[in-house]
N, C-alpha and C positions, 0 to 999 in steps of 0.2 A: 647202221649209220650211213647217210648219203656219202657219195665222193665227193671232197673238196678240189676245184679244180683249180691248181699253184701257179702262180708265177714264178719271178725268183723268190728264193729263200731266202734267208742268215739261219747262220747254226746256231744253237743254243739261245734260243729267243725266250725272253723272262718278262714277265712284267712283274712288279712290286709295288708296294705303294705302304712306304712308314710313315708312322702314325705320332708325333710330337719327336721335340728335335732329339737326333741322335739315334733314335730308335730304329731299326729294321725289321722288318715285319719278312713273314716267308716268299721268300723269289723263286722263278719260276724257269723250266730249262726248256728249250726245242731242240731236234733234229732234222736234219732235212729231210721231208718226204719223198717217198721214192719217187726218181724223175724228175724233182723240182734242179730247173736249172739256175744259177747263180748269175745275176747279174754281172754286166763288165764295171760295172762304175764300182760294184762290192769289190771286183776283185781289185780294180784301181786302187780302192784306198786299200790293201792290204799292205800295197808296196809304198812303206812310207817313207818320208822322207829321211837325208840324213840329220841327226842330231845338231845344233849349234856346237860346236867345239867348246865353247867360253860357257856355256851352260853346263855342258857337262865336265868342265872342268872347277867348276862352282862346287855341285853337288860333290865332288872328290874328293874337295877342302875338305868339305865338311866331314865327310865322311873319316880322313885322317885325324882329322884333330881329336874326331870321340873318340877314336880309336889309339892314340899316343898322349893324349894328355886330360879324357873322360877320370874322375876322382875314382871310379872304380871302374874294373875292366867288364867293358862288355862283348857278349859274342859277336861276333859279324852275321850268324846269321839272323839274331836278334835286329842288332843296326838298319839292316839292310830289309827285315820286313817292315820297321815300322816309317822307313822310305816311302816303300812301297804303301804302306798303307796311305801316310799323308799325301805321295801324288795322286790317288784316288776319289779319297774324300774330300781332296778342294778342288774336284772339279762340279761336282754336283751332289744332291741328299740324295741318291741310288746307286751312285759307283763304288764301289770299294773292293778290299783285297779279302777272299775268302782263305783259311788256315782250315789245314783239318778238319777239326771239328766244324767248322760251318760250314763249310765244303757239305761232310756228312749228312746236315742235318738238309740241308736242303735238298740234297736227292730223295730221301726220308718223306720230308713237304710234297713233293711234285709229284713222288709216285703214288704218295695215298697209302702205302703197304708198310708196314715194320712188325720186328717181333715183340710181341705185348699181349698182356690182358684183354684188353676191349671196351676199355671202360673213358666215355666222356667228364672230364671230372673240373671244380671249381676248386677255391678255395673260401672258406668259411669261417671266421673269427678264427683264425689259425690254423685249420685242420681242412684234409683236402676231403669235399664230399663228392658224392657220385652225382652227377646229371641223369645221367643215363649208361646201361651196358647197349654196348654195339652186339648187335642180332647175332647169332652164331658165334660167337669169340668163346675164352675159357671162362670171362666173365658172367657172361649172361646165362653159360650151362650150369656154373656155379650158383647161380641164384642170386647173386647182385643185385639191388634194389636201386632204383631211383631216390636220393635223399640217405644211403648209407655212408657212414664217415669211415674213411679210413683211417686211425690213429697210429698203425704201426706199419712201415714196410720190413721187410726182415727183422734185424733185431732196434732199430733207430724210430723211434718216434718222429710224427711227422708237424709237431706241435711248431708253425713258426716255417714252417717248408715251406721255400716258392713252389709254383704249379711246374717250373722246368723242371726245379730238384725231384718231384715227385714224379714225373713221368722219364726223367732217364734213370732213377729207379726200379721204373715196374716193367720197362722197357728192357731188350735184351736176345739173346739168342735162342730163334724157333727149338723150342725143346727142352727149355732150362726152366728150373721150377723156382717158383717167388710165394715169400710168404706174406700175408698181410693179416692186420686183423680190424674186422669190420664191426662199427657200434651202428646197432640197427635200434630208434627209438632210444626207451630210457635201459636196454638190455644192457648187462656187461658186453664188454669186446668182446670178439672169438676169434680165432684165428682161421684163413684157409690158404691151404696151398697149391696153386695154381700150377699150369706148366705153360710155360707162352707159347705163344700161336703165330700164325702171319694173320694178324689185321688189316684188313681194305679200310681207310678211314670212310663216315658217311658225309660226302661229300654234298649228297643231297638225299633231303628230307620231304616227305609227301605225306598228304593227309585229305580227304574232303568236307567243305563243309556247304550243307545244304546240296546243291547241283556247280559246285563249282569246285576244280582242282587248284590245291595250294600248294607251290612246289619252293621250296626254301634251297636255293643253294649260295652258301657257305662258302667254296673257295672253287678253285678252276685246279685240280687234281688231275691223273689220269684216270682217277675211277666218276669224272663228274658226266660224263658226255653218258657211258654205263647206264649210271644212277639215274639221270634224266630221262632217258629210254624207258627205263624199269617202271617210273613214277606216272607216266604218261600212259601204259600198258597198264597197269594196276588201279589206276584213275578209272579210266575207261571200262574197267572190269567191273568194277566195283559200284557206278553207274549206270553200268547197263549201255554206255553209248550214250546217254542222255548227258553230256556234260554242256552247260551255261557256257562254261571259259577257263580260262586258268589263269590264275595269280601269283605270277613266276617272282618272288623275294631276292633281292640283289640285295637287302641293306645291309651293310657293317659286313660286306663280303669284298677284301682285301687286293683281288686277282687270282694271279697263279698263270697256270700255262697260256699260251697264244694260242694252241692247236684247238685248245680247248674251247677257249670264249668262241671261236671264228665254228667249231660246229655247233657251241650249244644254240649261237644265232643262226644256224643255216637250221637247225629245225624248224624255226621257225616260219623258213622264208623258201619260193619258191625261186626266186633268180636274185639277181642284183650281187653289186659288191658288197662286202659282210665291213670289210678293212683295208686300208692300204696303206703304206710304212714310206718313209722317206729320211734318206740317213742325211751326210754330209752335204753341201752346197745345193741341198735343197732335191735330191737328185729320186725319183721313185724305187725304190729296191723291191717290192715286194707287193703283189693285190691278193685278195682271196675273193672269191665270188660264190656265189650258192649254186648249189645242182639242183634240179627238179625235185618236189616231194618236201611236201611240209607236214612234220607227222601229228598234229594238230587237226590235220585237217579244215585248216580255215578258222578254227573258232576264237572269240575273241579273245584276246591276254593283257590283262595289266601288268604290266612293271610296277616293284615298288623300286624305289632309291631314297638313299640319302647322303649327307655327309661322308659317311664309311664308304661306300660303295666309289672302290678305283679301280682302275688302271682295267684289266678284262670284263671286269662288269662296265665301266661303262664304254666298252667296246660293244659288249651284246646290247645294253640298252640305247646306245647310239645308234646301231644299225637299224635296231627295231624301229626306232622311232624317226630316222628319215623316211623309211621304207613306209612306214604309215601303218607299219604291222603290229603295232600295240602302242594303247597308251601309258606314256610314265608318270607314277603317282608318287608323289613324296614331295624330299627337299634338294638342295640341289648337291651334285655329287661331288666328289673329291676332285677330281680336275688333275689328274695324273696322265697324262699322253706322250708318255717318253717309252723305249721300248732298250730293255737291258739285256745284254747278250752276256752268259756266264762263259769265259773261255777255260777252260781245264790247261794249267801250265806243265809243262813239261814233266814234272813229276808224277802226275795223275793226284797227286792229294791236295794239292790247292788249286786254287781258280781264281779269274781276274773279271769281278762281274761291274761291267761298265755300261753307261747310255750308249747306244749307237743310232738311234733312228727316234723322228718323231713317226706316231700312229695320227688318222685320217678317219672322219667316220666318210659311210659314201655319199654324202653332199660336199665332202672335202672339207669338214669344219675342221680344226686342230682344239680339241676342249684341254689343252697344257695350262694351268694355273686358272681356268676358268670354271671349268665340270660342265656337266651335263640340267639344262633345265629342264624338270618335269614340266608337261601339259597341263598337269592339275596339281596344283600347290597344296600339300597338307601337311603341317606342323603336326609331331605325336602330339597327343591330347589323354589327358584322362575324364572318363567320365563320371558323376559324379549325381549321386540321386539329389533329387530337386523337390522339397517339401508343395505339395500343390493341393487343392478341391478337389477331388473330382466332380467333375462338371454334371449336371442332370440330362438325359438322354430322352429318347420319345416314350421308350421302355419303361422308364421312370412317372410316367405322369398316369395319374389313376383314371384309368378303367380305358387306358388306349387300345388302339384296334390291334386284334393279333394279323400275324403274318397269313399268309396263302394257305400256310397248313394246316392253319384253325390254330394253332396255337398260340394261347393266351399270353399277352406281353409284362402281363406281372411275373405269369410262371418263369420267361427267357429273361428277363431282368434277375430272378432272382439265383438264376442256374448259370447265367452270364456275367456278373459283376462288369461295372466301366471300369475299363482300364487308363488311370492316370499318366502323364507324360511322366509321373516317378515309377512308375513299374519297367520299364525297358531299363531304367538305369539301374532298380535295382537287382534287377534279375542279372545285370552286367557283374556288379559290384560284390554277387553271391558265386559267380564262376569262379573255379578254381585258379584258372590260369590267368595270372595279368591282361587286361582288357588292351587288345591293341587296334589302335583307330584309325590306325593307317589302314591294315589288312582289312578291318570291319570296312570302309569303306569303297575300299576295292570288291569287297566280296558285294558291296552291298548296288556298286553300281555294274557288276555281271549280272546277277540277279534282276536288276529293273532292264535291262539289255533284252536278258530271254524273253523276261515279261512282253515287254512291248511285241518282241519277232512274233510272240503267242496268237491264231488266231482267235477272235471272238466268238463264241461259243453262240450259238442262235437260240437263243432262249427267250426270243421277245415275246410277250404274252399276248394272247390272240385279243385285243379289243370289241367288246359288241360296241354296237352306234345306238346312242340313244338321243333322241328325239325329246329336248328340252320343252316345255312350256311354260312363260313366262307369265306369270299372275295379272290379271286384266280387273282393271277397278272399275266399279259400278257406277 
């Protein structure tokens, strides 16, 4: 991975971005890189002012009265977190007060690693099924199947389980054994007994199709920047060097770390500034800029986006797309450019995760409540076979001239069939996997890209000159 070269920093830097009201979706922590120095204006506002007296003798009131004359007695420290909690939540939908448990689970989020099975899992008219087992876990050596249900964890049915009840379930400490039992098809259940593992979540996913690399990342983890590397190296392996382009997948991908979006974008890019942050009275805290070495090598990359795609994604796709370094395909993005700092309170078990800065793409846009516009507008679409003729061809017409080879164009008509504008769709419509017309698109305009760079192959056919004579009447 290149060096990120720092300005100032903020500690514990998160992006988030929730998804309808109330809801919090996984936040994200920084620390400061070695040698990054601290701005003065950061350290200014640390030193905050003092409290209004009459305000804080308000909340006092209050605070006595639930406490001598509440219908039932409540704790104080109860009282006093859920303060805490409402000064948080009426400043903004991303600040709020983290308690243990949430505390937990989000260093859990950011690191990408926990102790578990290995398994990507849904929920299915009640029952949680597999997606997929994660490569190397105790799942996948167990024999896990894509499409298996889990009906039973331990001894509790999972009929009616959320997907959180079910994974802090199967979740638990490296070396503790879990039981479940898996319906594979219309087989009885069977039981197996696992032992957990330390899981890396797959932050990103790769695959090629045709000559072009399609790289799906999912959230901004510490194992994303990794995974990106890995996908890019195994691309290029696997083509030979001959890669079109890459079709880097932002949609319905939430954020996650700062560290992260700012190198998955310096892959991309040989200089320039990636981001830059601006906390109170407008004041610059923070740039990140690229180092030399784009491990792409130049070639070309679509973005997709959409609605989903916030806060670190459209950091990377901001950058790319000032810098001229890819274009974005889709719809437009979530519009999240606030940047939350998780502070760890005094106890080390809670945290106080608050707005502190807005984020800057490098032409200095702020996309806060606006998002990110793609280049090229494309609504998903499904495709959908279209009853047609097919049309008649030259091949078609009796006793036409064969090609150069001698070969007869009744024989290539009848070994050739025309293909109808319903054949692409329903060969789409017979794939397995859900036809998706974003990605097809993008793959489809890497491919005409190579196309064109391709030189023309010199195969003109040598013409003799012949010497017409025109009929002369008598």
């Amino acid at each position: 991975m290149k060096r990120i070269l720092l300005g100032a920093t903020l500690p514990f830097l998160a992006f988030v971005a929730p998804f309808g009201a109330g809801a919090t979706s996984p936040s994200a922590t920084e620390t400061p890189a070695a040698g990054a120095v601290t701005s003065a204006a950061a350290g200014q506002r640390a030193a905050a002012d003092p409290i209004d007296a009459e305000a804080m003798n308000l909340l006092q009131q209050v605070l006595d009265r639930v406490r001598s004359q509440y219908v039932d007695t409540v704790p104080d420290e109860k009282i006093i977190e859920a303060a805490v909690k409402g000064i948080l939540t009426s400043l903004d939908p991303h600040s709020s007060y983290l308690d243990t448990s949430s505390y937990a689970d989000i260093r859990v989020q950011t690191s990408g690693e926990f102790g578990g099975l290995g398994i990507e899992i849904t929920v299915e008219d009640g029952l949680v099924k597999v997606v997929s087992p994660i490569d190397d876990t105790p799942a996948s050596r167990a024999g896990i199947k894509p499409g298996d249900l889990i009906v039973k964890i331990g001894d509790e049915a999972v009929q009616g389980m959320t997907i959180k009840d079910a994974v802090e379930r199967m979740r638990g400490p490296v070396g503790t054994p879990v039981t479940i039992s898996v319906r594979r098809g219309e087989d009885e259940p069977f039981p197996l007994t696992l032992e957990r593992a330390v899981v890396r979540s797959q932050a990103v996913k790769y695959e090629t199709e045709g000559n072009v690399g399609y790289i799906r990342i999912t959230s901004f983890t510490e194992q994303t920047q990794s995974g990106l590397e890995k996908a890019l190296a195994e691309i290029e392996r696997k083509l030979d060097g001959r890669v079109a382009g890459y079709v880097v997948d932002l949609r319905n991908n939430p954020g996650g770390l700062l560290m992260q979006a700012v190198s998955v974008a310096d892959s991309f890019l040989d200089s320039g500034t990636i981001v830059s942050t601006r906390g109170r009275g407008d004041v610059e805290t923070q740039r990140f800029e690229a180092a030399p070495g784009d491990l792409t090598g130049g070639r070309p990359v679509i973005v997709l986006v959409n609605g989903g795609s916030a806060s670190a994604s459209e950091i990377v796709a901001g950058a790319l797309q000032d810098h001229g370094r890819a274009v974005l395909l889709g719809t437009q993005s979530f519009g999240k450019g606030s940047v939350q700092t998780i502070m760890p309170l005094i106890s080390g078990k809670h945290a106080v995760k608050m707005t502190t800065a807005r984020y800057y793409t490098p032409s200095g846009r702020s996309i806060q409540a606006v998002g990110i516009t793609p280049d090229i507008s494309v609504e998903q679409a499904k495709l959908e076979p279209v009853e047609q003729t097919a049309a008649r061809r030259e091949a078609d017409l009796p006793g036409a001239l064969g090609g150069k080879n001698g070969e007869r164009a009744a024989d290539h008509a009848a070994e050739h069939p025309a293909d109808g504008p319903e054949t692409a769709a329903t060969a789409v419509a017979a794939t397995e996997k859900p036809f998706d017309y974003q990605r097809a698109r993008a793959v489809d305009l890497l491919t005409g890209m190579a196309a064109f760079r391709q030189p023309v192959m010199q195969t003109t056919p040598q013409f003799v000159e012949q010497k017409l004579t025109e009929p002369t009447g008598s």
